[in-house]
N, C-alpha and C positions, 0 to 999 in steps of 0.2 A: 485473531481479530481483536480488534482494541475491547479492553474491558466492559461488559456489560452491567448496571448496576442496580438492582432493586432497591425502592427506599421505602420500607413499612413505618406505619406511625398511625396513629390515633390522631383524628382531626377534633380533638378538645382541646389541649394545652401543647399539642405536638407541631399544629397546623404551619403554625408562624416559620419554627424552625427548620421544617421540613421542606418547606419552600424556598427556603434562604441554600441548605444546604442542596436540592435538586439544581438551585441557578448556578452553586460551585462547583458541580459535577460538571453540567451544562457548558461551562467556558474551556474546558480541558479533553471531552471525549463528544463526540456527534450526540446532538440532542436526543436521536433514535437509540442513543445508547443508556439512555436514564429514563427510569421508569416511575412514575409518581402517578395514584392515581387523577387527581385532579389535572395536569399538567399532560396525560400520556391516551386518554379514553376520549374518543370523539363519541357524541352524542350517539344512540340506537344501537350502540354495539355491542354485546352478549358479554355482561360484565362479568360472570362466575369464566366465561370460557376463555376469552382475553388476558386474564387476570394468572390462571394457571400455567397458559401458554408462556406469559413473561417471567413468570417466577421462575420454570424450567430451563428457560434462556437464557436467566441470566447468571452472571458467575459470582456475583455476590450479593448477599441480601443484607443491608442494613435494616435491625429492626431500631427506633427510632425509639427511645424509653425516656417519658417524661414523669412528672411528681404524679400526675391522675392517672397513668398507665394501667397500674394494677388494679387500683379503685374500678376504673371502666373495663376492666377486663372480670370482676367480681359480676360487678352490675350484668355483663352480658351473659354472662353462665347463669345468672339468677331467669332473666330473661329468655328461656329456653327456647324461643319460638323466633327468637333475633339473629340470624347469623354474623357472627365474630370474624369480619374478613382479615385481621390481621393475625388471628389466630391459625385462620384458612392457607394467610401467606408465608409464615412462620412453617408451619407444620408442613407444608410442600415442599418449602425448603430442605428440611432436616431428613426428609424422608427422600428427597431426589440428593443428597450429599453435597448439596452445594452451601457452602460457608455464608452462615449467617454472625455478622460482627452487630452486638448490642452496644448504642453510643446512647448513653446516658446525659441528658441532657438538662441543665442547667441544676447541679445539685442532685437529681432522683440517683437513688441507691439499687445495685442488683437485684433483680428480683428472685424474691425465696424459691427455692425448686418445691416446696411443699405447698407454693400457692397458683404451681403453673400447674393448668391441665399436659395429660398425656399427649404429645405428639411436639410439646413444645420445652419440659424440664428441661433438654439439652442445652438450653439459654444460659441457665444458671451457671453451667459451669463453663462460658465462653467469656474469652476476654475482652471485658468492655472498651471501649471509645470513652472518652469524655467532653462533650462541647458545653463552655459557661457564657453563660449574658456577659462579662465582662471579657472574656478573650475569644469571641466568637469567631471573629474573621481568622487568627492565628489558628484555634483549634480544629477548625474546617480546612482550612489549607494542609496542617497536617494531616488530618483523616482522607484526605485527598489524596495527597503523597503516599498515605501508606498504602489505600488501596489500591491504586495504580500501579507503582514503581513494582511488584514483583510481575506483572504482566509486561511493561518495558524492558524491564531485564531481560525478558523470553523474547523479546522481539531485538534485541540487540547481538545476542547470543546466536540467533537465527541469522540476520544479516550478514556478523562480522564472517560466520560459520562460509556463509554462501559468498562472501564478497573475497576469502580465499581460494575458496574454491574456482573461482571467475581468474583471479590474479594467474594460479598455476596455469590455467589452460590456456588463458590468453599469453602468459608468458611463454609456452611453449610454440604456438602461431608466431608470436616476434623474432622469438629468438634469445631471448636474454629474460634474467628475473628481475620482478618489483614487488616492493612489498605489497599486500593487501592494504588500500587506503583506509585512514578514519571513517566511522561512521558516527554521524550525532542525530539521536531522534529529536524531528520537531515537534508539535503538539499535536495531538491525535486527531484533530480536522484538522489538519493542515494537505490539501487535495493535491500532492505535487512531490517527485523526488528529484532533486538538483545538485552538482557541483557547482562548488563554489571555486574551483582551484586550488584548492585546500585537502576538501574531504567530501564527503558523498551526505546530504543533508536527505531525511525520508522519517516519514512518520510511523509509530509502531504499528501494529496490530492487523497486519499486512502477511505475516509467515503462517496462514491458512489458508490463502491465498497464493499457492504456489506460480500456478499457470503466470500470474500476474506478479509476481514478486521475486523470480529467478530471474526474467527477462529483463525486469527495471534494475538490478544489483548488477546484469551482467553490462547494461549496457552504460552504465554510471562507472563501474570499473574498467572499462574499455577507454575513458576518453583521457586519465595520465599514462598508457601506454602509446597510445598515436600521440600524442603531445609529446612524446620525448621523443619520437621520429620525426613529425612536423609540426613545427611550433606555427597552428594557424591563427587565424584571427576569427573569430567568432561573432562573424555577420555575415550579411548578403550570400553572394555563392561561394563562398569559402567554408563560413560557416555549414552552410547546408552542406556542404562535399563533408566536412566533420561529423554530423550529425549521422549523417550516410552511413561512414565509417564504423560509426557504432552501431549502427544497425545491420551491416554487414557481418559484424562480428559479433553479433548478439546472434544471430542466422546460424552462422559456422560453428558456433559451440551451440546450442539446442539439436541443432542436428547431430552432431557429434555424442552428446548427450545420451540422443535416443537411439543411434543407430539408422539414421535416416538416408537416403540419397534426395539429391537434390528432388525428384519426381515424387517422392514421397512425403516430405515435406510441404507445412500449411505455409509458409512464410509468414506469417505475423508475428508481432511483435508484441508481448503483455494482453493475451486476451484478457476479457472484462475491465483495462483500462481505460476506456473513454466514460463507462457510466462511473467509476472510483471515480476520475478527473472531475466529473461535472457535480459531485457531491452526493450519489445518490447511493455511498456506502460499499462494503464490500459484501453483501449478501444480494443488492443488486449486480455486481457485477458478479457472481458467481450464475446469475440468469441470463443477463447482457452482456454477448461473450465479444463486443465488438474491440478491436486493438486498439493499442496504442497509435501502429504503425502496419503496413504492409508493403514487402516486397511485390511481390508479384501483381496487386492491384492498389499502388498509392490511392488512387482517385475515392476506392472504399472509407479510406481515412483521412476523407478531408485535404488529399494532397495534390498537387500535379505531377502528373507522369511522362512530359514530351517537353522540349525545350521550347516551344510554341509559347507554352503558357504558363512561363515564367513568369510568377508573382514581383513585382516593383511595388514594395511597402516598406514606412516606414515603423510598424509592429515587429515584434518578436524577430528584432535584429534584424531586421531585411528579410523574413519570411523563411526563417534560416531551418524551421519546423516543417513546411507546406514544401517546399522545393527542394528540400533533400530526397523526394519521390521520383524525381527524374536519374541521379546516380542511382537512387537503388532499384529501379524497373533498368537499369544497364546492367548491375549484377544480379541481376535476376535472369535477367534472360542468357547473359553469357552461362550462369551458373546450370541451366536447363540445359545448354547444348555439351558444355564439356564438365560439367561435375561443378560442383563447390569447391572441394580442394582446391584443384587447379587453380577455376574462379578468385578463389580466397589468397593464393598465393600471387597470382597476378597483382591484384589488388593492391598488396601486404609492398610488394614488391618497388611498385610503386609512389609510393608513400614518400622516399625517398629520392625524388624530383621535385616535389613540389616545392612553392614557395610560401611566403606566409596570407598571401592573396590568392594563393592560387583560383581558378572560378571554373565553370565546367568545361569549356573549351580547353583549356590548358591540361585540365584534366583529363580527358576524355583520350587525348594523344601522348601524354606519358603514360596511362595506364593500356595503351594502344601496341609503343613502345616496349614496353615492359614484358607483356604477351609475344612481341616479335622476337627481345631478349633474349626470354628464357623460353621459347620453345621455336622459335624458326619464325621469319616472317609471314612464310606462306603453310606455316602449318594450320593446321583447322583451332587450335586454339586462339592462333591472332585474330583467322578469319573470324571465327563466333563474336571474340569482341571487339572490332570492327564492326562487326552487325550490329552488337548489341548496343553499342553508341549509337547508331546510325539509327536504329528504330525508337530511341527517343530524341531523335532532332541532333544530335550531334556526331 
């Protein structure tokens, strides 16, 4: 999941900077992911218990060390009776081993391990940060970069990992090999994973997130495979027939995956997808297991499933998202009567009639065809899909 980041400091002389750099954090990873107490505690809420809970979660603790640091850290040991929450969030740290980076802040010098209490010396010997009044924005942006980019690394690494692994299996359904496409991480809110034509564009912090992050690499690497059998156009019912396609084949490799028969199989597409989509994180989507997409019941997902109620908009290409639910409730249901294979082959098979407008009609009788082809007109293959046109309107 994308980095999480704790930011300790002393509200004396640290208050300024500490807010400045939480808003840097803030423009780069989801707000839920930066923790500051004045910016992160909603009023009435158990602040010793909140406070431990976040230190625990997160994967990095900046303590924040200004010129009165140590002075206020004397003062409060003198103070016996005052609890030291930065000492509280520090020492959690080191003892739950999660990396604490000291950034020294406008001039203030390491602090002596002879004048840190026990739970916190491991300070002393960690390599500081440096942010100064005069290069502040420069030295935030780097402190940024560096704690981020070894977490992007892991999530690219994870990608590139998985977006071969899609290339091979979907190369072996075609028929011929292609390389594994580019992947470039966008910024870590960025709620969406897209080709461009190019390369497969997706934000890190997403390879925790399995159930939801095989399904989106498989079906982002599916779309220059059918592009080099049919070069469609990417709207109205064309595009949806596309769209289809990659969900058809996101279907046939998860099953295959796990050992599935068609009967067996959930048919969705990226569970925990739509609550990621709408911004509410990936720890919400690991409780909101709603998809991206579904085979078997579009309508669950926002979509249409019968050529009835074919969406006419001009949004998201001509509806090229919503009315891809009508091919894939077709291979849904052929897939139920004679398998996926078969299904998938039919399918694959026909690919190679279309045109670059092809729409559902046209479609619906080459891949008609295609079933008569390759297994007999009146064998139970054609029949099934022949039904399974017919039962969404075509």
């Amino acid at each position: 999941m994308a980095t999480k980041v704790f930011i300790s400091y002393r509200r004396g002389d640290g208050k300024y900077q500490a807010d400045r750099i939480y808003k840097a954090f803030c423009q780069v990873v989801p707000r839920d992911h930066v923790f500051m107490d004045s910016e992160s505690i909603p009023p009435g809420t158990d602040f010793p218990k909140l406070l431990k809970n976040w230190v625990n979660q997160c994967d990095v603790l900046l303590a924040l060390i200004s010129s009165g640091w140590i002075e206020d850290l004397k003062a409060r040991r003198r103070r016996r009776n005052q609890t030291d929450w930065v000492r509280v969030e520090i020492g959690e740290a080191f003892a739950r081993g999660i990396p604490v980076i000291p950034v020294l802040i406008d001039g203030a010098t390491p602090p002596d391990i002879g004048l840190l209490p026990e739970g916190m010396k491991e300070l002393a010997d960690r390599q500081a940060a440096f942010v100064e009044f005069r290069t502040f924005d420069v030295d935030t942006e780097r402190l940024v970069r560096e704690v981020l980019e070894p977490a992007r690394e892991r999530s690219l690494k994870e990608y590139r990992r998985q977006a071969a692994s899609a290339a091979q299996e979907l190369g072996k359904l075609f028929g011929f090999e292609m390389s594994p496409p580019p992947i470039e991480l966008t910024q870590p809110d960025y709620r969406n994973a897209y080709w461009d034509d190019d390369k497969i564009n997706i934000p890190p912090g997403l390879e925790d997130t399995p159930d939801l992050i095989v399904d989106l690499i498989v079906n982002e690497v599916a779309i220059p495979f059918v592009r080099r059998v049919w070069d469609f156009a990417w709207e109205g019912q064309s595009g949806a027939l596309a769209c289809s396609y990659r969900d058809v084949l996101t279907s046939i490799v998860r099953q295959a995956r796990l050992h599935q028969t068609a009967e067996q199989a959930d048919w969705i597409i990226s569970p925990g997808a739509r609550a990621w989509l709408s911004g509410k994180g990936t720890r919400e989507a690991g409780t909101n297991s709603d998809p991206l997409r579904s085979l078997k019941a579009p309508v669950t997902s926002q979509q249409v499933e019968h050529f009835r109620d074919l969406v006419t908009t001009a949004e998201d290409q001509g509806g090229v998202h919503t009315n891809c639910g009508i091919p894939n409730k077709a291979f849904y249901q052929a897939a139920m009567k004679i398998g996926t294979d078969k299904a998938g082959r039919i399918w694959l098979e026909a690919l190679k009639l279309f045109g670059s407008n092809t729409d559902f009609p046209q479609a619906s009788r080459s891949i008609t065809a295609a079933a008569s082809r390759l297994y007999g007109a009146n064998s139970p293959e054609a029949v099934a899909v022949r039904e399974a046109w017919n039962a969404v309107g075509l």
